[in-house]
C-alpha positions as CSV (number, residue, x, y, z in Angstrom):
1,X,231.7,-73.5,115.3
2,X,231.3,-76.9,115.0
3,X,227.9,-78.8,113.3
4,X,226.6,-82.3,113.0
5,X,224.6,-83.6,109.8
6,X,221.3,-85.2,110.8
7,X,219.6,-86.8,108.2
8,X,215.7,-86.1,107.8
9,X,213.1,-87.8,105.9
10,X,212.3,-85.4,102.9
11,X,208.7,-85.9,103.1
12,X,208.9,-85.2,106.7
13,X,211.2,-81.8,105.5
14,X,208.9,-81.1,102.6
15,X,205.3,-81.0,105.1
16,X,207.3,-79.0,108.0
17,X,208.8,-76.9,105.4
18,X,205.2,-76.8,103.5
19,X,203.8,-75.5,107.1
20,X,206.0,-72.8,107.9
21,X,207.9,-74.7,109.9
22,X,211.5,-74.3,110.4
23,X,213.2,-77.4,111.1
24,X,216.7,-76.1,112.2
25,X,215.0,-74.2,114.8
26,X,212.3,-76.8,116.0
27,X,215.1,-79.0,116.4
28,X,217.5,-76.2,118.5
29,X,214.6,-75.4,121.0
30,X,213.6,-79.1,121.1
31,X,217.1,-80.3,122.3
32,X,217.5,-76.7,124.6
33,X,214.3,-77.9,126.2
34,X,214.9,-81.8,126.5
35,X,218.4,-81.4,127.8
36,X,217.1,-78.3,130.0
37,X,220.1,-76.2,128.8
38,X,221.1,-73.6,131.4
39,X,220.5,-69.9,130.3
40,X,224.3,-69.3,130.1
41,X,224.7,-72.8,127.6
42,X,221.5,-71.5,125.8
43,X,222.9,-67.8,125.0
44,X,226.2,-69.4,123.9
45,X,224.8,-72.1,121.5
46,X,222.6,-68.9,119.9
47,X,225.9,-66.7,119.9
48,X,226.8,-69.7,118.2
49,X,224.7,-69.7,115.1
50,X,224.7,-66.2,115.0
51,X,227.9,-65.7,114.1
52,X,227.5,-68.8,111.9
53,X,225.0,-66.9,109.9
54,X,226.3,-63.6,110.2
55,X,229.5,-64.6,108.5
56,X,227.7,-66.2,105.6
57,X,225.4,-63.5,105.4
58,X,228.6,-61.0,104.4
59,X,230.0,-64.0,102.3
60,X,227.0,-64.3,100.1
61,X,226.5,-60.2,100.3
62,X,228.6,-59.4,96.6
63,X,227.2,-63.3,95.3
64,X,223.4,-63.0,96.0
65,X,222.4,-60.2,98.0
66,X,218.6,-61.9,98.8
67,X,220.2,-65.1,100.1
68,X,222.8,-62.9,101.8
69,X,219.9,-60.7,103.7
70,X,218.3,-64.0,104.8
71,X,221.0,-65.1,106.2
72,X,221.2,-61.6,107.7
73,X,218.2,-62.1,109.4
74,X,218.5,-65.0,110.8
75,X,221.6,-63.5,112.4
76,X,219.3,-61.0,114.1
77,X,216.8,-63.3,115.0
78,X,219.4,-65.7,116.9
79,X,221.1,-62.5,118.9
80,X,217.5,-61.5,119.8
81,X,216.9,-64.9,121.1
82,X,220.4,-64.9,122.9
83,X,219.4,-61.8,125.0
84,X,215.9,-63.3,125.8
């Protein structure tokens, strides 16, 4: 998988982040929507990322188990949101 580097204000990231807000997602479902992404497009770009985090999720797994179960999670969230 391939990713681009956005750059974001850090007060900007700081009140989202401050809110509950996650920005990485806000800014997947704000693109899906804008560019009205077919379903097909939509389950591949979150087949994407889950693999994304389901291989750092087993690197981190021996390194730091709690970093490695978040990033375990998110894996689970993005399949879930694949099938939707």
């Amino acid at each position: 998988m391939s990713t681009v580097d956005i750059e974001i204000p850090k007060t900007l990231y700081d009140e989202a982040t401050r809110s509950g807000i996650d920005i990485e997602e806000l800014i997947l479902t704000t693109i899906i929507k804008t560019l009205r992404l077919d379903p097909e497009t939509t389950m591949k770009t979150r087949l994407e990322l889950t693999m994304k985090y389901l291989d750092e999720g087993r690197e981190l797994v021996d390194r730091d188990p709690v970093q490695a179960s978040e990033k375990l999670y998110k894996a689970a969230e993005e399949v879930i949101k694949a099938l939707a």
